[in-house]
GUTOR-555157 format. One record per residue: residue in three letters; x, y, z of N, C-alpha, C, O in turn. Coordinates in steps of 0.05 Angstrom, whole numbers, padded with zeros to 5 digits, always signed. Atoms other than C-alpha are relative to their C-alpha. Last residue first. Layout:
# GUTOR-555157
AlaXYZXYZXYZXYZ ...
END
This chain:
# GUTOR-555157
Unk+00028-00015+00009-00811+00169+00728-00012-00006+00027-00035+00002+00032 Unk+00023+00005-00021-00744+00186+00747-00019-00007-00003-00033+00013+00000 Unk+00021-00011-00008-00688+00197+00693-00022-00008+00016-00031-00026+00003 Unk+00022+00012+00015-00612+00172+00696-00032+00018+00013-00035+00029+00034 Unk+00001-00012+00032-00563+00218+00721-00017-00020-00020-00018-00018-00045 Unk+00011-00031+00011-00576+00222+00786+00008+00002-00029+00007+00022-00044 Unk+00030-00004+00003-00570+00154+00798-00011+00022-00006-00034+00026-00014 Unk+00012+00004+00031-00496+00142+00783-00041+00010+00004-00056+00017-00014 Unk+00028-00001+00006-00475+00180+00841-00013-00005-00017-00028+00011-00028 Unk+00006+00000-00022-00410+00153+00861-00025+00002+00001-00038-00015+00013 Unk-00021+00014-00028-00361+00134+00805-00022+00001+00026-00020-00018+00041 Unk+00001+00025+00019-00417+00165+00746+00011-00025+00018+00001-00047+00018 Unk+00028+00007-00004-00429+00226+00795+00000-00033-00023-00020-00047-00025 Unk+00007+00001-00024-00356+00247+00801-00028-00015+00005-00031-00027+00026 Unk-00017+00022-00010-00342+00234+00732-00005-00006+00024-00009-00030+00028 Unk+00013+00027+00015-00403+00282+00714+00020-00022+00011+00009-00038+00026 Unk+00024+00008-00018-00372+00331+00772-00016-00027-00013-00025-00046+00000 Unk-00011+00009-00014-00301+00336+00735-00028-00019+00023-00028-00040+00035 Unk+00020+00015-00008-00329+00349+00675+00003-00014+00015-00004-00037+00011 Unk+00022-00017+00002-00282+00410+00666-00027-00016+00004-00048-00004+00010 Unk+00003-00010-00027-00225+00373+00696-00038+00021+00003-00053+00028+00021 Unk+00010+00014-00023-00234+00331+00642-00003+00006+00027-00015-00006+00045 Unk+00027+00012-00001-00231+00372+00597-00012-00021+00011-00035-00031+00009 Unk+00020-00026-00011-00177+00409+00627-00018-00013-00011-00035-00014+00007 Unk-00004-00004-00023-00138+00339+00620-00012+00025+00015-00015+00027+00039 Unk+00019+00019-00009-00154+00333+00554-00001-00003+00023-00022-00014+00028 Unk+00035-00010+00001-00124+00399+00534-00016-00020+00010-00037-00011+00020 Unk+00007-00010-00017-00056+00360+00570-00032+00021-00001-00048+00026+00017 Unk+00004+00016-00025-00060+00306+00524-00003+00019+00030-00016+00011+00049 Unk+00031+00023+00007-00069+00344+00462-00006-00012+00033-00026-00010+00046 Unk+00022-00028+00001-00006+00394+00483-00027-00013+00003-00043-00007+00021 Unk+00001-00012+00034+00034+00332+00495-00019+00019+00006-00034+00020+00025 Unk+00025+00005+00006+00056+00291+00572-00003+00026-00028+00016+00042-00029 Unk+00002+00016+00020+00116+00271+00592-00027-00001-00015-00037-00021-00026 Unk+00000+00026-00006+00107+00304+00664-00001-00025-00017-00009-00047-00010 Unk+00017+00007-00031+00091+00369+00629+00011-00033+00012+00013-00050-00006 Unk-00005-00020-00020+00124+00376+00561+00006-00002+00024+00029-00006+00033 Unk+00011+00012-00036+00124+00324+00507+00015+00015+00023+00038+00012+00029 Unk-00016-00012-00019+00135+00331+00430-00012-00008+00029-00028-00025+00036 Unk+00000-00029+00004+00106+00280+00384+00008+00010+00026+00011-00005+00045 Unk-00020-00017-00003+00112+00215+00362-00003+00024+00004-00002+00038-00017 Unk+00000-00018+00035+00045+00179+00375+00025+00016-00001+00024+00032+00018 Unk-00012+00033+00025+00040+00111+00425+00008+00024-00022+00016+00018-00045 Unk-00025+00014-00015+00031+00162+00489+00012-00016-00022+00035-00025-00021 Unk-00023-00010+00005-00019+00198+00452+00022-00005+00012+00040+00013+00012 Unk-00010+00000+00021-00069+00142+00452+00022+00014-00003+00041+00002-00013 Unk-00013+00036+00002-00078+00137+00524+00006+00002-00022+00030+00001-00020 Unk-00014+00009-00015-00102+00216+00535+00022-00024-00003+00046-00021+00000 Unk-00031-00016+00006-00128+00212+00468+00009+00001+00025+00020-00021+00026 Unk-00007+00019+00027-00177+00153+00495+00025+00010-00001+00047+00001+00007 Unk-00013+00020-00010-00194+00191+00563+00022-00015-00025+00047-00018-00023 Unk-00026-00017-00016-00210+00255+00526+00020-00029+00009+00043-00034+00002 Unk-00023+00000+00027-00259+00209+00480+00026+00021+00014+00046+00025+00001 Unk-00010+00015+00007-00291+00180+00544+00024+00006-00033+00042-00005-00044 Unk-00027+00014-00017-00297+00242+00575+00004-00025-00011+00028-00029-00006 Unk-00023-00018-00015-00331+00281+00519+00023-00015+00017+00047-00017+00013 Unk-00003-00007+00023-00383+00219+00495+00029+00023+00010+00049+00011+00018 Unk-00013+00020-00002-00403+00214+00569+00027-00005-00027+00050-00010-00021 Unk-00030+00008-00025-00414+00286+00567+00012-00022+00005+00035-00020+00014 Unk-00025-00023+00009-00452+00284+00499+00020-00002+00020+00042-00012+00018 Unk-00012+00015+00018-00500+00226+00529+00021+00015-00007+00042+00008+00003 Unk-00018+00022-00016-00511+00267+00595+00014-00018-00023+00037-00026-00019 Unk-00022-00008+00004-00539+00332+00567+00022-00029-00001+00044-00032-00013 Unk-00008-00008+00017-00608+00308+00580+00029+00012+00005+00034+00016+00028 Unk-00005-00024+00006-00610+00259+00630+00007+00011-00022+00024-00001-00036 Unk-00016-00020-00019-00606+00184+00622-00015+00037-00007-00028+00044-00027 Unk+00001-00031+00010-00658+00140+00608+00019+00020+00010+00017+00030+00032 Unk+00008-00025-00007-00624+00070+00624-00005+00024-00015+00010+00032-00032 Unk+00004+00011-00025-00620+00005+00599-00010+00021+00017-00031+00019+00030 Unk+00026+00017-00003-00630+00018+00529-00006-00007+00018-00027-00020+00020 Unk+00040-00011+00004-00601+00080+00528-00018-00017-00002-00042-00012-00003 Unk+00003-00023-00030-00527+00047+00561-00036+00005+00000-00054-00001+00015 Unk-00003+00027-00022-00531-00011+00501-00010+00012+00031-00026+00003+00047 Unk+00028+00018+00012-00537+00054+00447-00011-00025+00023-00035-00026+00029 Unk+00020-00023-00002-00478+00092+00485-00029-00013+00002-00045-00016+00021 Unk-00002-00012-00023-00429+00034+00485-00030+00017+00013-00045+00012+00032 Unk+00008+00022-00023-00442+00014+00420-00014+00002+00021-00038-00001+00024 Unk+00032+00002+00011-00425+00081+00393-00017-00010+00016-00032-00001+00032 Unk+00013-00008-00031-00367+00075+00451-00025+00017-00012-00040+00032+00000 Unk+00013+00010-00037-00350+00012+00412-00014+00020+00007-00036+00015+00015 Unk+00016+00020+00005-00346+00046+00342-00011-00013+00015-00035-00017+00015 Unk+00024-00009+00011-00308+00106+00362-00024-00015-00004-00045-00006+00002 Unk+00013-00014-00029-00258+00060+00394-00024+00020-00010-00045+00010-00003 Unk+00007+00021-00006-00250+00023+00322-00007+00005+00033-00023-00008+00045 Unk+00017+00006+00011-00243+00087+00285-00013-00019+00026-00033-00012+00038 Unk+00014-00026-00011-00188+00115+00340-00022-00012-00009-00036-00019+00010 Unk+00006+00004-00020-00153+00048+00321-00019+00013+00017-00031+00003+00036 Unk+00019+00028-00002-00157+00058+00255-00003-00011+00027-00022-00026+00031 Unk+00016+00004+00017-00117+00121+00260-00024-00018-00007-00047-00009-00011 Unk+00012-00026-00023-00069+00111+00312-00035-00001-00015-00054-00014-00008 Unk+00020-00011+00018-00046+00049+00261-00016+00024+00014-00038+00028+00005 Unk+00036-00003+00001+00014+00042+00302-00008+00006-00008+00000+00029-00014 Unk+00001-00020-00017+00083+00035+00265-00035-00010+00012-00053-00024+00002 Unk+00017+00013-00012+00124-00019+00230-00015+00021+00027-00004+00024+00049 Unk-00006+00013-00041+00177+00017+00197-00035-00008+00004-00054+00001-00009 Unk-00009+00031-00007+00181+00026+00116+00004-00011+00025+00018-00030+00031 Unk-00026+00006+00006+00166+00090+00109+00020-00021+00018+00036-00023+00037 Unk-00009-00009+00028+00095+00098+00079+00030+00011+00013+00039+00032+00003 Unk+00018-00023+00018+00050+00075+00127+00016+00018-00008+00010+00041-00003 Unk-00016-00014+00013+00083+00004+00153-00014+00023-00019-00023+00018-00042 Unk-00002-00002+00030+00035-00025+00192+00017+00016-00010+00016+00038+00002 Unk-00021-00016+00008+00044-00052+00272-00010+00001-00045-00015-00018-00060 Unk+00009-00018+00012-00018-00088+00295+00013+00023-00016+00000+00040-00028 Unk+00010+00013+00031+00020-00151+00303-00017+00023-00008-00023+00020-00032 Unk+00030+00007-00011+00051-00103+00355+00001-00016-00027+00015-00014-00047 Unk+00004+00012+00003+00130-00085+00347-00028-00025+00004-00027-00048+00013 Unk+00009+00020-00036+00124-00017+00346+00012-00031-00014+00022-00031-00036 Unk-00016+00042+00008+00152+00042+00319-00006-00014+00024-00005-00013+00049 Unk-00028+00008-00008+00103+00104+00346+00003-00026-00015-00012-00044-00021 Unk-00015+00007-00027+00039+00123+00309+00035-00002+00003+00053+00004-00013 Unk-00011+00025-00006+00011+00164+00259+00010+00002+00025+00014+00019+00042 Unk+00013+00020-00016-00029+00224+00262+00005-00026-00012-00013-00037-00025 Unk-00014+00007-00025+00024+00276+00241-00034-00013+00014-00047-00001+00031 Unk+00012-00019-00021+00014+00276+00175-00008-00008+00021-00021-00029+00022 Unk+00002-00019+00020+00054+00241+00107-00020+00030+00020-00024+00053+00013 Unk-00020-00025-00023+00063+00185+00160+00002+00023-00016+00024+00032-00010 Unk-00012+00018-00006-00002+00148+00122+00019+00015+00033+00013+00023+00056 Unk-00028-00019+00000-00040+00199+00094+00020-00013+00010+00040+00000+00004 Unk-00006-00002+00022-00097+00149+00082+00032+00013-00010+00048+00009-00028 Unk-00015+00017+00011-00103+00142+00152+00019-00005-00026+00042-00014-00027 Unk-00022-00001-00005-00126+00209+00159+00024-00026-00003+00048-00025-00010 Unk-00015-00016+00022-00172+00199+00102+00035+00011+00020+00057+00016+00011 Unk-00004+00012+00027-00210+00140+00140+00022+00016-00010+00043+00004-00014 Unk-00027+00016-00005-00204+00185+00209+00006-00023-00025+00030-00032-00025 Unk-00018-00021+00001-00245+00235+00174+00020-00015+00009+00043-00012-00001 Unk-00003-00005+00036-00305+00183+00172+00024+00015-00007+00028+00012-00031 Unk-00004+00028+00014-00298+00157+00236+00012+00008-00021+00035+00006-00031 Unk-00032+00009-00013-00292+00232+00265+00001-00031-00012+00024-00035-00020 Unk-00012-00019+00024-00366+00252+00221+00035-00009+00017+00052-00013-00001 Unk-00003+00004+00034-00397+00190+00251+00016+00013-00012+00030+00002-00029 Unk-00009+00039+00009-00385+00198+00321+00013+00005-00031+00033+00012-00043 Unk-00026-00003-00003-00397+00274+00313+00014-00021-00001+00034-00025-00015 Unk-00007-00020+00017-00468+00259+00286+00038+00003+00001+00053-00003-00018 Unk+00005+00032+00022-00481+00200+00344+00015+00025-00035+00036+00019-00045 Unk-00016+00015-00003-00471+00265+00394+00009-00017-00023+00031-00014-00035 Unk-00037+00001+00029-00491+00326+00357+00008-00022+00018+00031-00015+00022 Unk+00008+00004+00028-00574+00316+00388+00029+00000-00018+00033-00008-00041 Unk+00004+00028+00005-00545+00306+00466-00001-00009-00029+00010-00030-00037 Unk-00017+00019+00011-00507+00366+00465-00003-00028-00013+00010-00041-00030 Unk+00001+00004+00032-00552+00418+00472+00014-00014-00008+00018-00012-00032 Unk-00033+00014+00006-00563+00418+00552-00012-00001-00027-00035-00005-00033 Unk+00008+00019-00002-00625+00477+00574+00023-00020-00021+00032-00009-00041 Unk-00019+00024-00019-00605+00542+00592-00004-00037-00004+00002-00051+00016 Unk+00004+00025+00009-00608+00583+00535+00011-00017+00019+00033-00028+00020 Unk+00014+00016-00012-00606+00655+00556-00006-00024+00006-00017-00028+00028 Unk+00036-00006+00014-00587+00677+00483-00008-00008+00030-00027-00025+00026 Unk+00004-00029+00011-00511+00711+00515-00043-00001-00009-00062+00015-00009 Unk-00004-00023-00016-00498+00649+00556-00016+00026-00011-00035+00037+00001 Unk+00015+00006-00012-00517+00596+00503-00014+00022+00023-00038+00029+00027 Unk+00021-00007+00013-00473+00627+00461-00035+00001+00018-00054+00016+00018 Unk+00008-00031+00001-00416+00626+00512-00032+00018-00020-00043+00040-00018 Unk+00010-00015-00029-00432+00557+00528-00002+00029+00004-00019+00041+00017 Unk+00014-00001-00005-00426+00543+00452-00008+00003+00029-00030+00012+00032 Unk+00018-00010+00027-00370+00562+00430-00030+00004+00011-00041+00026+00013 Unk-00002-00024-00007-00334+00535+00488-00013+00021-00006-00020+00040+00009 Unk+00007+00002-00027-00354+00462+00477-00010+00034+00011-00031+00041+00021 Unk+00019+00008+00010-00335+00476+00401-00016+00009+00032-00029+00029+00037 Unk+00006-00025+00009-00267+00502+00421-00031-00001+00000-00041+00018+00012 Unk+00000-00024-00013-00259+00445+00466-00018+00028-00008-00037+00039+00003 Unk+00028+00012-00014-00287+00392+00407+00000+00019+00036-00020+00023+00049 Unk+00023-00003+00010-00242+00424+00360-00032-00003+00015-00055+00006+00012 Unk+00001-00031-00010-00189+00430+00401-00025+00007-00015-00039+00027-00010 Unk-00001-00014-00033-00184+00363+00411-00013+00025+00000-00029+00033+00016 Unk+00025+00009-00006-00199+00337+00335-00005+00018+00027-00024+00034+00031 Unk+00003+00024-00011-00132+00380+00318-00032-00006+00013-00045+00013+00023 Unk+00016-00003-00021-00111+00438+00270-00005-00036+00020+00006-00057+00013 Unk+00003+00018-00029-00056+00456+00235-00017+00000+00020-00016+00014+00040 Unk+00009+00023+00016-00063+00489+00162+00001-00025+00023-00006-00049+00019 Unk+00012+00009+00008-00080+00551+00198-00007-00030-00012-00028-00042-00015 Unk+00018-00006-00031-00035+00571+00248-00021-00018-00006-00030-00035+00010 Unk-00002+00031-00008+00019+00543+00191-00027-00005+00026-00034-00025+00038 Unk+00003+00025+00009-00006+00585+00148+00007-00020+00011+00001-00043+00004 Unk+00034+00000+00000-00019+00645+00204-00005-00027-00024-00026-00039-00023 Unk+00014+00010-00019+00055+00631+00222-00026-00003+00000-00037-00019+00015 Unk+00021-00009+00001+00095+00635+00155-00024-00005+00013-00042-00016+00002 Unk+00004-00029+00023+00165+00633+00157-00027+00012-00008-00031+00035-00018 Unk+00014-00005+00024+00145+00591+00222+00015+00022-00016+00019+00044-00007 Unk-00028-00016+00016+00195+00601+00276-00005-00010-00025+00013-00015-00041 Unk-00016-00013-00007+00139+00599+00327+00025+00017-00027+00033+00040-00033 Unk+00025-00018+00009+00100+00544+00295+00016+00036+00013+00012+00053-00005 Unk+00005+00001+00027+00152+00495+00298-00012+00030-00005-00003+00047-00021 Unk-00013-00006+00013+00174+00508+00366-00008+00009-00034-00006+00030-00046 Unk+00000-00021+00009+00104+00505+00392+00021+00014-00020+00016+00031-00036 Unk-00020-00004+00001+00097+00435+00364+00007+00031-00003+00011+00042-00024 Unk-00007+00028+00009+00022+00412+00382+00043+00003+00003+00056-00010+00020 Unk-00019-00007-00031+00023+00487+00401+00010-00024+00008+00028-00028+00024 Unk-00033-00010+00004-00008+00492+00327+00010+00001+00030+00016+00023+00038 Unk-00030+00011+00021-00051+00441+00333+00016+00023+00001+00040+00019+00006 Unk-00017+00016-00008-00084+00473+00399+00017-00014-00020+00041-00019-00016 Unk-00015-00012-00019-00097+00541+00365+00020-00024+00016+00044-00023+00020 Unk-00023-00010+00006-00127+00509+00301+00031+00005+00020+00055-00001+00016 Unk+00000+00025+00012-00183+00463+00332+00032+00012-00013+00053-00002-00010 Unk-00030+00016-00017-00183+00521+00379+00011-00022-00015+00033-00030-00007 Unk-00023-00014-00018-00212+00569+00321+00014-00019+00017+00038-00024+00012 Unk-00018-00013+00017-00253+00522+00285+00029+00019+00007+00053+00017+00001 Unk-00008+00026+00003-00288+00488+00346+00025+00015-00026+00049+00016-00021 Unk-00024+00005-00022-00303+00555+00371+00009-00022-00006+00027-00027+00011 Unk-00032-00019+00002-00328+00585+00303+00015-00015+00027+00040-00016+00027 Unk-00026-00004+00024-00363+00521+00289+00015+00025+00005+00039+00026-00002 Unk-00013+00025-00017-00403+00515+00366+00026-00007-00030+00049-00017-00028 Unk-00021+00000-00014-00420+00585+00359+00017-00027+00003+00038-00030+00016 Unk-00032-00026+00003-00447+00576+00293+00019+00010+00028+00042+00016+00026 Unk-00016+00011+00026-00488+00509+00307+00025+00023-00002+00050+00022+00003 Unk-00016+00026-00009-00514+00544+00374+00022-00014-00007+00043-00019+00005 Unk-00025-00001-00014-00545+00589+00344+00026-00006+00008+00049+00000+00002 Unk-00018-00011+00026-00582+00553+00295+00021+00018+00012+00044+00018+00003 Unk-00008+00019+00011-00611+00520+00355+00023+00006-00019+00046-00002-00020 Unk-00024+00006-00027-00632+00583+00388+00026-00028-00015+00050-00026-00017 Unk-00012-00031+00005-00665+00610+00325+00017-00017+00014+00038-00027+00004 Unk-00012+00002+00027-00699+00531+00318+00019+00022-00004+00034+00018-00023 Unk+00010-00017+00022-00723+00535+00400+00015-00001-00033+00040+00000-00028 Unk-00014-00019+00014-00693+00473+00439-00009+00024-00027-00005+00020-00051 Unk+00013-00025-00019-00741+00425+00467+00018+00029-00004+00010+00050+00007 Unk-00018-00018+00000-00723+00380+00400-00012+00024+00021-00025+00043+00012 Unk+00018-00019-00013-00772+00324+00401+00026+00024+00009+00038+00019+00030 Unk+00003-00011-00019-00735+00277+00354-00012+00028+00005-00015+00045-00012 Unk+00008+00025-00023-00737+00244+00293-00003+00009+00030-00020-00005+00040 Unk+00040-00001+00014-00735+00313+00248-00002-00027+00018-00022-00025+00032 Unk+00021-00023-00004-00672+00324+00291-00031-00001+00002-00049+00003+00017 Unk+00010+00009-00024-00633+00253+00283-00019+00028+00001-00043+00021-00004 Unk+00018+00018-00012-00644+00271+00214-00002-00010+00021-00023-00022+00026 Unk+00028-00002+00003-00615+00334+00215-00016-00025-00006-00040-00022-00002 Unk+00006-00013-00015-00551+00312+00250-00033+00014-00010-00050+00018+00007 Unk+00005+00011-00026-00539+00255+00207-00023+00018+00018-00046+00012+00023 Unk+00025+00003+00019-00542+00306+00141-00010-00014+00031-00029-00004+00043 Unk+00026-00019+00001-00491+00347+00189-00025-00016-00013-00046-00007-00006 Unk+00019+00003-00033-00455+00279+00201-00007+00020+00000-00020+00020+00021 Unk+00015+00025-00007-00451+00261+00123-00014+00006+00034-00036+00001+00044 Unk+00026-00001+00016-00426+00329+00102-00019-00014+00015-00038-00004+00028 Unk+00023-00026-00011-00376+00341+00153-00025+00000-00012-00045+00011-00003 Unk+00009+00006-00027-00347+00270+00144-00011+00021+00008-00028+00019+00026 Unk+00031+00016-00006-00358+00275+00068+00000+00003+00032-00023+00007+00041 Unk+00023-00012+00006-00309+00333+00070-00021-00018+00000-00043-00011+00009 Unk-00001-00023-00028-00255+00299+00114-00022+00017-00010-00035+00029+00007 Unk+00009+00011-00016-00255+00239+00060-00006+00012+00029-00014+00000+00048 Unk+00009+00012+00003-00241+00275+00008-00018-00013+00018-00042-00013+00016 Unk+00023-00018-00001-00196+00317+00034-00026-00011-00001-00041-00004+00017 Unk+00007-00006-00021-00161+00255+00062-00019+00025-00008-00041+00028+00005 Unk+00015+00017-00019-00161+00215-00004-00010+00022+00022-00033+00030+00020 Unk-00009+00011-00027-00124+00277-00038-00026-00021+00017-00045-00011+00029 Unk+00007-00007-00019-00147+00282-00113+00000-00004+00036-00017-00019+00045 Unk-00003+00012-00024-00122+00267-00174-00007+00021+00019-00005+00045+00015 Unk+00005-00018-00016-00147+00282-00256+00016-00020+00032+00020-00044+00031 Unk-00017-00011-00008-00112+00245-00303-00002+00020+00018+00016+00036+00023 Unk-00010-00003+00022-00159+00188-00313+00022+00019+00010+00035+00010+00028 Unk+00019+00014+00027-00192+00185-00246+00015+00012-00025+00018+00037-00024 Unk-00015-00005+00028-00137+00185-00185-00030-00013-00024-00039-00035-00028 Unk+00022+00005+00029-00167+00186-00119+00011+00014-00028+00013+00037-00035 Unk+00016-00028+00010-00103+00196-00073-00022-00018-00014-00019-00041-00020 Unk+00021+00005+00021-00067+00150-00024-00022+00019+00000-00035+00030+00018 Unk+00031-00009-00008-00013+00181+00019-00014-00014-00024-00003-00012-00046 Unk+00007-00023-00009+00017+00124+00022+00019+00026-00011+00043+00026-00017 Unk-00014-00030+00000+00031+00067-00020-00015+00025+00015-00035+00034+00005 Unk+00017-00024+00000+00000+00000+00000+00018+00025+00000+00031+00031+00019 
END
């Protein structure tokens, strides 16, 4: 398998990963309006639409801010820092920024009531799908793994035996689908509560995953990614708290 793999038709070519990073926004917005029209949406349509744009400019913006700090050197002694500000972004910061985005929106319309639950299954999907095209890039961008000797070890395009980071992320995405679906059939949880589970379990993940990924390391051995995950976790510090101690409050009453 040659990496990066492109879509090549006659003489036209085209990057797998764009490719595959634009259906994933397509596909889990279309997602996201059909979970909608299936559901009882207690959320006004103004407010809603809100929401969406704060939750893309803040996901847009940190999604940037933490890749580039990924390697501040790099980015620093850029010849050209707003292209590299820009062409570096990360899932993390996306789902911070996003987070952020929207509490302040929420803040400003009044809107107290949790908006997360309806973009869970949506964000699933659209990170599956995007992690296809990162794969695709092989080591051609910085979500590969460390040299391993795992039977899971693949060689993505220079000749060492590395973790699939990439397919692996897919295949945790896929369980804590699962996961989710298995949880709602046993219990009604609270609104907000699927999205937060959804949050700390994918912090937890990168947490554990970026230990296997080459990249810089600050803090107690620990990466820019890995330490945003660590304020997001501190930030749902009380849901953890209530999942370990008080699981009953977060399922519903009748």
């Amino acid at each position: 398998m040659q990496f990066p793999i492109d879509i090549t038709i006659g003489s036209f070519s085209i990057s797998s990963h764009l490719v595959f990073e634009t259906l994933g926004f397509i596909i889990g917005f279309r997602y996201y309006i059909i979970l909608r029209k299936q559901t009882i949406d207690r959320i006004p349509e103004s407010n809603r639409a809100l929401i969406l744009i704060g939750a893309a400019a803040g996901g847009f913006l940190f999604s940037r801010i933490i890749g580039s700090l990924e390697s501040p050197g790099e980015f620093f002694h850029s010849t050209n820092p707003m292209l590299y500000f820009y062409a570096n972004k990360t899932i993390v910061g996306g789902l911070i920024g996003g987070l952020l985005g929207v509490e302040i929106i929420k803040k400003f319309i009044h809107e107290k009531r949790s908006s997360g639950d309806l973009f869970t299954f949506p964000i699933i999907l659209a990170l599956m799908i995007g992690r296809i095209g990162c794969f695709t890039m092989g080591v051609h961008e910085d979500t590969y793994g460390s040299v391993t000797t795992s039977i899971f070890g693949m060689n993505l395009g220079d000749g060492l035996k590395r973790h699939p980071v990439a397919l692996y992320e897919i295949f945790f995405l896929l369980c804590l689908w699962i996961c989710l679906i298995l949880i709602e059939k046993k219990v009604k949880l609270k609104n907000g509560y699927r999205f937060q589970f959804f949050m700390i379990a994918y912090f937890i993940y990168r947490i554990s995953v970026d230990f296997i990924k080459p990249s810089d390391k600050y803090f107690f051995g620990l990466g820019t990614i890995q330490i945003s995950c660590i304020f997001g976790l501190l930030y749902y510090s009380r849901t953890i708290y209530r999942i370990f101690f008080k699981p009953l409050l977060l399922a519903e009453h009748e």
